[in-house]
Each structure stands twice: as C-alpha cells, then as structure tokens.
C-alpha beads as a LAMMPS data file, in Angstrom:
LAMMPS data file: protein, C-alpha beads

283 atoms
282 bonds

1 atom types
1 bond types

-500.0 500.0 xlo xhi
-500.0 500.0 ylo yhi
-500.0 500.0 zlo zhi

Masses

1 110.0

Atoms # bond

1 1 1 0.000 0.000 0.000
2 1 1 2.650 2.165 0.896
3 1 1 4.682 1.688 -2.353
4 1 1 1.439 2.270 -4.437
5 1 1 1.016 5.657 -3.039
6 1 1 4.657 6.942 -2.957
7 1 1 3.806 6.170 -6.966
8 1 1 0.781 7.613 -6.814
9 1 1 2.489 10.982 -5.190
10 1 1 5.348 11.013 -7.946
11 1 1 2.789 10.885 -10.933
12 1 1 1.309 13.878 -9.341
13 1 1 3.919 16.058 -8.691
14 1 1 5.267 15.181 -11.896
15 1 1 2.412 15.924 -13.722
16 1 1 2.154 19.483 -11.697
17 1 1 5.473 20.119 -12.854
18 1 1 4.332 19.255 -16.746
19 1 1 2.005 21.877 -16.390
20 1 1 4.495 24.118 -14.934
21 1 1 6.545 23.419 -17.775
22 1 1 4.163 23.553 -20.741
23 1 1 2.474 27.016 -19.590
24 1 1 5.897 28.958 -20.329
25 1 1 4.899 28.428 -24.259
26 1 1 1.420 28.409 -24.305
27 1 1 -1.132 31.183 -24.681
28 1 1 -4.439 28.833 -23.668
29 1 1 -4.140 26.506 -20.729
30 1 1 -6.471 23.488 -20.040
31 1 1 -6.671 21.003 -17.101
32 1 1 -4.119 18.497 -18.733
33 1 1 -3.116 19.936 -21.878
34 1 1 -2.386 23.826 -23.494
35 1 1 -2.288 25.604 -26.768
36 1 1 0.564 27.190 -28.511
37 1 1 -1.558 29.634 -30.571
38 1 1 1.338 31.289 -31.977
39 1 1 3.102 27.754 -33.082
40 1 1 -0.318 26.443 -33.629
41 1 1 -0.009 23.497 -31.417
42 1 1 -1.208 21.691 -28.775
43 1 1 0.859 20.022 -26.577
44 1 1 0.525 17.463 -23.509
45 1 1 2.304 15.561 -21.466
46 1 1 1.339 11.946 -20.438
47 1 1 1.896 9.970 -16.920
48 1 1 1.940 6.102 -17.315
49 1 1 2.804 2.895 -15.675
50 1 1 4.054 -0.310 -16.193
51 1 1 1.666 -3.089 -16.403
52 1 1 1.404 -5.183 -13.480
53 1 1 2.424 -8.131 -15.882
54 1 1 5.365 -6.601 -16.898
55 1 1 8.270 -9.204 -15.527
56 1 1 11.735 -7.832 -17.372
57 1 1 12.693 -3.848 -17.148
58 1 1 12.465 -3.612 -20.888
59 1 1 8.568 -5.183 -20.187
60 1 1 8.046 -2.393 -18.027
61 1 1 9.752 0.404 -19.775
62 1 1 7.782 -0.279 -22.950
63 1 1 4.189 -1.366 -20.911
64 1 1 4.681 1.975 -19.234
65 1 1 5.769 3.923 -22.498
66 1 1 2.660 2.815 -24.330
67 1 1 0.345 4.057 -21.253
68 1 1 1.647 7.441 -21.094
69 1 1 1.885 7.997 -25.086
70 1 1 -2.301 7.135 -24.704
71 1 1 -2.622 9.243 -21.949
72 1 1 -0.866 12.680 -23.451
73 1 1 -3.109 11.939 -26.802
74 1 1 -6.601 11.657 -24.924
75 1 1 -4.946 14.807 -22.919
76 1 1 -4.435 16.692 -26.710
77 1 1 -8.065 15.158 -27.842
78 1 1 -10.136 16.667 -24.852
79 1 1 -7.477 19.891 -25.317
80 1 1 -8.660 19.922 -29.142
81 1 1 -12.383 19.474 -28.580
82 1 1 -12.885 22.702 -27.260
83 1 1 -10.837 24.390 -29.799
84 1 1 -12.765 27.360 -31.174
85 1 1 -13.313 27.165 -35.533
86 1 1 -15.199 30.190 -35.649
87 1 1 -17.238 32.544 -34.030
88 1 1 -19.940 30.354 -33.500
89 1 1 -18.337 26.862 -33.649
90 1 1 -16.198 24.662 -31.713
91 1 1 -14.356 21.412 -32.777
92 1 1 -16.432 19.388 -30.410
93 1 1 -19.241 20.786 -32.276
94 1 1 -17.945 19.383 -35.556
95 1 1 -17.346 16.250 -34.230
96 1 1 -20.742 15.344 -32.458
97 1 1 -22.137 16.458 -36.144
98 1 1 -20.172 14.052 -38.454
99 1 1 -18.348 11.107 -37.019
100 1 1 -15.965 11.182 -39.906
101 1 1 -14.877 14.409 -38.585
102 1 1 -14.458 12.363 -35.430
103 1 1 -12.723 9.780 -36.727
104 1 1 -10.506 11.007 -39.108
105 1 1 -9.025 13.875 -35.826
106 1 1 -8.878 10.597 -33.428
107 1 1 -6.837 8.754 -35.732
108 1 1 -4.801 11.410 -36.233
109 1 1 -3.928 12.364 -32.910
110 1 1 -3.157 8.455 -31.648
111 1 1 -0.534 8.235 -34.273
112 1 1 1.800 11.190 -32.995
113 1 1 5.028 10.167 -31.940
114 1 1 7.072 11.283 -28.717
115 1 1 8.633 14.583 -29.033
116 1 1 11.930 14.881 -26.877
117 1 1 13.210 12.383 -24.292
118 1 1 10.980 10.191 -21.980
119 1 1 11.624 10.897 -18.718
120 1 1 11.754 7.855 -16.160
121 1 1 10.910 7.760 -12.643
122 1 1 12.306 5.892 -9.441
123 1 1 9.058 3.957 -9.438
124 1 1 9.224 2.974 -12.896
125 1 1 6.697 5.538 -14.313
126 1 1 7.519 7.398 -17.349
127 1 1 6.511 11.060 -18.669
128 1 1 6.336 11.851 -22.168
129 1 1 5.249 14.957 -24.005
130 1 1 3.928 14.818 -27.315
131 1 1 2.366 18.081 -29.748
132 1 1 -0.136 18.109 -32.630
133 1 1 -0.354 20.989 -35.056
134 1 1 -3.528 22.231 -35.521
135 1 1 -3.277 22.800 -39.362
136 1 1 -2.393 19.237 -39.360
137 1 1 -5.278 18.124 -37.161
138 1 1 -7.903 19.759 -38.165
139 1 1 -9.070 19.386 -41.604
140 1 1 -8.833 23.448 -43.150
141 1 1 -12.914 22.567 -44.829
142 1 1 -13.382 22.826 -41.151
143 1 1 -12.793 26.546 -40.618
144 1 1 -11.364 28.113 -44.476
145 1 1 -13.971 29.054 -46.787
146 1 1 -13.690 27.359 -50.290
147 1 1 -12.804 29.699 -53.200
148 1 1 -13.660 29.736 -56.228
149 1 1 -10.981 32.546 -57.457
150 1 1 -9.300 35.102 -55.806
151 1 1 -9.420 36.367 -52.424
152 1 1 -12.411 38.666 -52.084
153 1 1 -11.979 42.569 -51.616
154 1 1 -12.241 44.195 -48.670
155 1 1 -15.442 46.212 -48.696
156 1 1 -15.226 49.744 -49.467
157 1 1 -15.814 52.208 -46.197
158 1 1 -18.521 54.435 -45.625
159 1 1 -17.924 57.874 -47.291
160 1 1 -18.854 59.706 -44.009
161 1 1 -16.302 57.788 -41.475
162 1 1 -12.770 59.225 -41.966
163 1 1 -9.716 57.137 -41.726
164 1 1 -7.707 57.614 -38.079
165 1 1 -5.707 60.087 -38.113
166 1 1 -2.913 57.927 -35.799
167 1 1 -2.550 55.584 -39.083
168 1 1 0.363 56.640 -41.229
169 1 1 -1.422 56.166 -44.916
170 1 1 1.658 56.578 -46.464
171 1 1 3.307 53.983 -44.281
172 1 1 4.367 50.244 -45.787
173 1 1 3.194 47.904 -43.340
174 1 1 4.542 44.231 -43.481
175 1 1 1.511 42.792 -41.115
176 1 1 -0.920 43.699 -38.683
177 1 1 -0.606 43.732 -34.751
178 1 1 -4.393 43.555 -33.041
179 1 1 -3.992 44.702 -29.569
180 1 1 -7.103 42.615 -27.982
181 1 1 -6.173 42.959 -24.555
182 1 1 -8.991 43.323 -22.150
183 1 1 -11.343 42.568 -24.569
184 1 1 -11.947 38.813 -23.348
185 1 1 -11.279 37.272 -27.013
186 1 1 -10.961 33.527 -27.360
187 1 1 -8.011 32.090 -29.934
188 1 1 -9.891 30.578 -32.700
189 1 1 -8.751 28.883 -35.870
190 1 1 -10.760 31.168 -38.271
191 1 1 -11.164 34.418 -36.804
192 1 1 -12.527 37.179 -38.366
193 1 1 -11.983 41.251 -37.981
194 1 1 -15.033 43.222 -38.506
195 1 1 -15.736 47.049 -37.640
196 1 1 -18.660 48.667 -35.416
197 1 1 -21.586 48.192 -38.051
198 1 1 -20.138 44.587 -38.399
199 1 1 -18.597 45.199 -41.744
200 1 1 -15.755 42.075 -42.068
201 1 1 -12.301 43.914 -42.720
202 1 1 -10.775 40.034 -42.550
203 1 1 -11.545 36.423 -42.481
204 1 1 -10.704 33.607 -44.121
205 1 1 -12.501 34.808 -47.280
206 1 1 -10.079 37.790 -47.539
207 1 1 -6.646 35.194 -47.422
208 1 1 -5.224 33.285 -50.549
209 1 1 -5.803 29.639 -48.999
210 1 1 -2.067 28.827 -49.369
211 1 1 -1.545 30.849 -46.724
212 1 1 -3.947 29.946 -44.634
213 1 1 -3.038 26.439 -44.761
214 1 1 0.336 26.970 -44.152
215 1 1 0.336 29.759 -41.403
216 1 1 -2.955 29.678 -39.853
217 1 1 -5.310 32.604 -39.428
218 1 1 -3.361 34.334 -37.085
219 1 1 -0.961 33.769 -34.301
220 1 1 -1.332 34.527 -30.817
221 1 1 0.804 36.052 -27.968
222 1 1 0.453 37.726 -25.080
223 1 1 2.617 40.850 -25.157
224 1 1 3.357 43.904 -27.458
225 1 1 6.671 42.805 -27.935
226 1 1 6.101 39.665 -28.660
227 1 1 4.064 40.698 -31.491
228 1 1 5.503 43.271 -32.990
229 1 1 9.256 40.787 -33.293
230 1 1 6.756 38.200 -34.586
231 1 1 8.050 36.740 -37.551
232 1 1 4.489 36.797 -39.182
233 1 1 4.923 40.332 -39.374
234 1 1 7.873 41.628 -38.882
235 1 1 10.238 44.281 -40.152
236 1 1 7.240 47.159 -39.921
237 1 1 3.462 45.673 -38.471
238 1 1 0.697 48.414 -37.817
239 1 1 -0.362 48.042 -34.649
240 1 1 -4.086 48.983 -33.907
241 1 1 -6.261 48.584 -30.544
242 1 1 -9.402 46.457 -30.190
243 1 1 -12.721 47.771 -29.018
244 1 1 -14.373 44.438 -28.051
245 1 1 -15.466 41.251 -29.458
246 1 1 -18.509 39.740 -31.068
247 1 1 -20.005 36.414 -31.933
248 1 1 -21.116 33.524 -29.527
249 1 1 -17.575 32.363 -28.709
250 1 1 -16.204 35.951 -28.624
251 1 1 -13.769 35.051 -31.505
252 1 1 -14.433 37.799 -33.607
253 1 1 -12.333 41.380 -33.138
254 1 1 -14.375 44.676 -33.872
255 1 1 -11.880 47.609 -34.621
256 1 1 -13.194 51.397 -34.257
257 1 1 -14.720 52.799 -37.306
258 1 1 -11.870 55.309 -37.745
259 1 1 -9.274 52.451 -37.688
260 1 1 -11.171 50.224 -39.686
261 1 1 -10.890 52.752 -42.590
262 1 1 -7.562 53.446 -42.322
263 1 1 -7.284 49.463 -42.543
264 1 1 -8.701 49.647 -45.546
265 1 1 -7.217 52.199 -47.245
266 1 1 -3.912 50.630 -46.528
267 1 1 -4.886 46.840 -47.337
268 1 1 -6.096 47.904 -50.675
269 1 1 -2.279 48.693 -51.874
270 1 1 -0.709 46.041 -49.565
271 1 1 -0.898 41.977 -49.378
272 1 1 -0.535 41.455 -45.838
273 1 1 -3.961 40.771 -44.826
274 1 1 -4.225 38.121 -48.103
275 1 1 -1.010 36.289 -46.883
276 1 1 -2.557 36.269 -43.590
277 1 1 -0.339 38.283 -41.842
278 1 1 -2.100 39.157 -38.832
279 1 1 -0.655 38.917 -34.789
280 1 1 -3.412 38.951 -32.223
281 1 1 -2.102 40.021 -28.646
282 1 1 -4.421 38.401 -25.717
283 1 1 -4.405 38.536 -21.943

Bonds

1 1 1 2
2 1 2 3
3 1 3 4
4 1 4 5
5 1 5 6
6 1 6 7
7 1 7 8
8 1 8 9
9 1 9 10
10 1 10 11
11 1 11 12
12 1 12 13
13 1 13 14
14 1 14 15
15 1 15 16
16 1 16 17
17 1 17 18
18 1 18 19
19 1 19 20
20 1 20 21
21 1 21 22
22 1 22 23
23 1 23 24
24 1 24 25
25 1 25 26
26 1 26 27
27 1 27 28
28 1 28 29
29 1 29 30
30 1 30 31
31 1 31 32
32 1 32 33
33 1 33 34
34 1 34 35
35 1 35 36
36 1 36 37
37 1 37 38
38 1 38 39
39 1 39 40
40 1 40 41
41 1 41 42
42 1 42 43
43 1 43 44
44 1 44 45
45 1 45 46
46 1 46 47
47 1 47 48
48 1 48 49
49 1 49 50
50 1 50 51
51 1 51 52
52 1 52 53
53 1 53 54
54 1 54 55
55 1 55 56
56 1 56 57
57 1 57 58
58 1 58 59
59 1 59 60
60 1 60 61
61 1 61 62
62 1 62 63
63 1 63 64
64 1 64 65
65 1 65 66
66 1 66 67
67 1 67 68
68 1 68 69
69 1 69 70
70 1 70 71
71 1 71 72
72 1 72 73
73 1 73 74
74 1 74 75
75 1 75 76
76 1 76 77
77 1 77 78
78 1 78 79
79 1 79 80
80 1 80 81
81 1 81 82
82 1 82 83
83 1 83 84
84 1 84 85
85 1 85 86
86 1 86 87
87 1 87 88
88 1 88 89
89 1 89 90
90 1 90 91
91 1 91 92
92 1 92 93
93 1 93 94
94 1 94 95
95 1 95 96
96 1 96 97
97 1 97 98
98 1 98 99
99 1 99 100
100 1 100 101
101 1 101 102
102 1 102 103
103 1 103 104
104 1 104 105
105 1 105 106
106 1 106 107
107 1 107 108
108 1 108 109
109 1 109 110
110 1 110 111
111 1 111 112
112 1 112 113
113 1 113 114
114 1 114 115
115 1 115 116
116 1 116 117
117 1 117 118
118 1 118 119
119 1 119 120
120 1 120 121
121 1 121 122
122 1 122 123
123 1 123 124
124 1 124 125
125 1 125 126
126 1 126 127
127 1 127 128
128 1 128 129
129 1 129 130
130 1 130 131
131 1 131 132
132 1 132 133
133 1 133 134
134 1 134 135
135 1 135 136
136 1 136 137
137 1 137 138
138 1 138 139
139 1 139 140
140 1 140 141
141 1 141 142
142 1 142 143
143 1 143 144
144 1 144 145
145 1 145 146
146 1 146 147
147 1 147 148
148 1 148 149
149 1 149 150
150 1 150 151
151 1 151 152
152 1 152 153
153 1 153 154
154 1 154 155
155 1 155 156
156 1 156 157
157 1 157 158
158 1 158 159
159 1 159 160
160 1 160 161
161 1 161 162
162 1 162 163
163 1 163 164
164 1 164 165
165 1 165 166
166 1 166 167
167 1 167 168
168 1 168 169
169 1 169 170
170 1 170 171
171 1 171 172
172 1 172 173
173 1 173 174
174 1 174 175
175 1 175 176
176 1 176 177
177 1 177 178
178 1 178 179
179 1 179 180
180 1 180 181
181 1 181 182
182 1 182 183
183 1 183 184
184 1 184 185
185 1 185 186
186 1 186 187
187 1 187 188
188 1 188 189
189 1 189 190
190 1 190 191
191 1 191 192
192 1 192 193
193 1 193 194
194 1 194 195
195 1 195 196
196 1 196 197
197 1 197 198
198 1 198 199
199 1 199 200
200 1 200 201
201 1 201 202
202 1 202 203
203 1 203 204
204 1 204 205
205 1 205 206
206 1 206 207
207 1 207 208
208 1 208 209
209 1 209 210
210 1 210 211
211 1 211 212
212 1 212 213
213 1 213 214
214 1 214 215
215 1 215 216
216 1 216 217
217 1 217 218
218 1 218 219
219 1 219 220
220 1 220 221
221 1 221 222
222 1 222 223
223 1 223 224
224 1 224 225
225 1 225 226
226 1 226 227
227 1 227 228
228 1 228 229
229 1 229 230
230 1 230 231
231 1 231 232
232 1 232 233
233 1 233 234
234 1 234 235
235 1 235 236
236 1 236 237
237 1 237 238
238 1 238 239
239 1 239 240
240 1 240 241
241 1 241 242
242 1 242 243
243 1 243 244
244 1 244 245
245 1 245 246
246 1 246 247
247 1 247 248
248 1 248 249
249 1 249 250
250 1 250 251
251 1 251 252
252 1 252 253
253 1 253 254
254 1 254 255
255 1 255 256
256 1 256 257
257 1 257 258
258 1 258 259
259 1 259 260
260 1 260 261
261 1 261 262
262 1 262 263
263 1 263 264
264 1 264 265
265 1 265 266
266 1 266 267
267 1 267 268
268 1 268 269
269 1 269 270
270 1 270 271
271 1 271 272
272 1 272 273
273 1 273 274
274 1 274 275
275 1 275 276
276 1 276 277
277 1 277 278
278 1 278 279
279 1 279 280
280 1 280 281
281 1 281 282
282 1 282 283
C-alpha cells in the first residue's frame, strides 16, 4: 500500500510540474493539456505505468511507455475538442455532427510520436510529451472558406467615417498587430476582424488559402513585444487597438470605425492581410 502511493504521489507532482513546464509556451491553458496559438499546437504531457504483468525492465519500460503515449493523446483530444473554428463553432461541435470528422481527428492524434526524451521515474513511471499541429489536425474545410478565385476585396468604407488620423497612410506595413487585450477574445482557428456596423475587414474569405493552410489565421501572444518581433509580421506591423469582441464564442475582433478605414485604405495597396499576416495580442 505504501509503495502504491509513494507512486501515486510522484505521478502527481510530476504531472504538476508538466504543467508548470508547458504554460511557459502556451497562450491557452487546459486542465491536462495547453495551446501554442502562436506555433499552432497543442501540446501534452502523459503519466503512465508499467503493467502489473510486466516481468523484465524492458517489459516495463515499454508497458509503461505505451500508457503514457495514450494518456498525453486523450490529454491533446479533450485539449482539441474545445478548440474554437469560428465565431460560432467549436471542434467538439464538428465532431458530435459528423463522425468522420471524429474519426478522421482521433486517428490522427493516436498516431503522434514522442517529441523529446521520456523521462523515467524511481518507481518505474515514465513522462512523455507529445504536440499536434492544428493545421495538421484539423481538416482546413473545417474553418477556411472554399474559393472559387481570388481572395475577395475588402469592402469599401462608408464615405462619411474618416480614416484615423494615428494611421500613417503613407506607411508600408509588413503585417498587422491587433492589440485585444482586455477585450476577453478567445483564440480561434478562423477568426474574423469586422468594424462597429459589423462590416468584415478580414476572415478567411479575404486570405489566398495557401496561406492559410500553411500559417494559420493568425498567431497569438500575449505581449506587445512579442508581437511586434513576430516573424508573421515583422520588419514594420501596424499596430491597432481592439474595441471588443462579437459572436457567440467571442472570436471575432471589432476595430473602431476610424481604424477600420484606415485598414482599408492601406490593405487595398498592400498583401498582408491576403497572406494572412495578422498577430493577435491576448491577456
């Protein structure tokens, strides 16, 4: 009895100290599992055991291996399910609709392999971390609207709202820094940017689908600084400021009528918002 909770006690300090660990890099955090928006990941770690029939060491390694690979993939699963695809849908949501959706994510996520080195324990536990990228993951019909051509135009703005006057027009900008602090936005695969009538400056409409697959939407991060050395946008990003959110999972940006013209002036002449250049700083 003794033994069995002295293992007990090391799986759960060493899964407190996973956590530890895997919220330096992550901008969402869940019970066992967290989100790297900005590396579109999500990454776990996993606790397992050997099986009590395990008789040699290499038995036990591998018996014990094999639990905590299954454990950090049902950790990235649950992790995944509540990953926002839009403004009004989650993954779960997908999944309890079509069970090929469910299948084909499940079967994706239980063949990851290990990333790093397995860490063993006195008691013959083992702790292994293992990441899945979203793009990868989650098919892109899920949350990127089909094309037929060319990414659409963003909408002319209303003659009698006049572009901020805080917005360099004559400026080249190489991406575009949201500042959604204290707003309360969630991360979400396919956000969109609208203005305070609800006009859509961006979505995934608005992106070449290259892109889209390849980069994501938009990255996340949780400082200024962060965003603005972002690679996504670096050497010269406009940064602009947030007035809330809309939409049932609070996915969706609304910019300030004078900044949302200024947007569009300067998006008309430059292809950052098509090549989905877009950092979105959250609490």
């Amino acid at each position: 009895m003794r033994q069995f909770l002295t293992a007990v006690a090391i799986i759960l300090m060493a899964s407190l100290a996973a956590a530890e660990n895997l919220s330096q890099s992550c901008s969402q955090q869940g019970d066992s599992a967290c989100i790297d928006w900005d590396r579109q990941l999500i990454i776990a770690e996993g606790i397992g055991v050997p099986a009590q029939t395990a008789k040699s060491v290499a038995q036990k390694n591998a018996t014990a291996e094999r639990a905590a690979r299954l454990d950090a993939a049902r950790n990235i699963l649950e992790m995944a399910k509540g990953v926002n695809l839009s403004s009004a849908t989650t993954l779960k949501d997908a999944m309890l609709q079509d069970d090929t959706v469910r299948t084909r994510i499940q079967g994706m996520l239980y063949g990851l392999r290990v990333v790093g080195t397995p860490r063993y324990f006195s008691d013959g536990s083992v702790r292994i971390r293992m990441e899945a990228s979203l793009r990868k993951t989650i098919p892109p019909e899920l949350y990127a609207t089909p094309q037929a051509g060319p990414p659409q135009e963003i909408p002319a703005p209303a003659s009698t709202v006049q572009p901020s006057s805080r917005i360099n027009l004559n400026q080249v900008y190489s991406g575009l820094v949201v500042d959604a602090r204290g707003t309360n936005v969630q991360p979400a695969m396919s956000p969109k940017i609208v203005d305070e009538d609800g006009v859509e400056l961006y979505g995934s409409a608005y992106v070449a689908q290259e892109f889209v697959q390849k980069h994501g939407m938009a990255g996340y991060v949780k400082t200024i600084d962060q965003a603005q050395g972002n690679d996504r946008v670096q050497p010269k990003p406009l940064v602009v400021k947030a007035v809330g959110t809309s939409g049932a999972n609070r996915t969706d940006l609304v910019l300030g009528n004078n900044t949302a013209s200024a947007l569009r002036k300067i998006a008309k002449h430059l292809n950052f918002l098509r090549e989905a250049r877009v950092v979105i700083v959250i609490d």
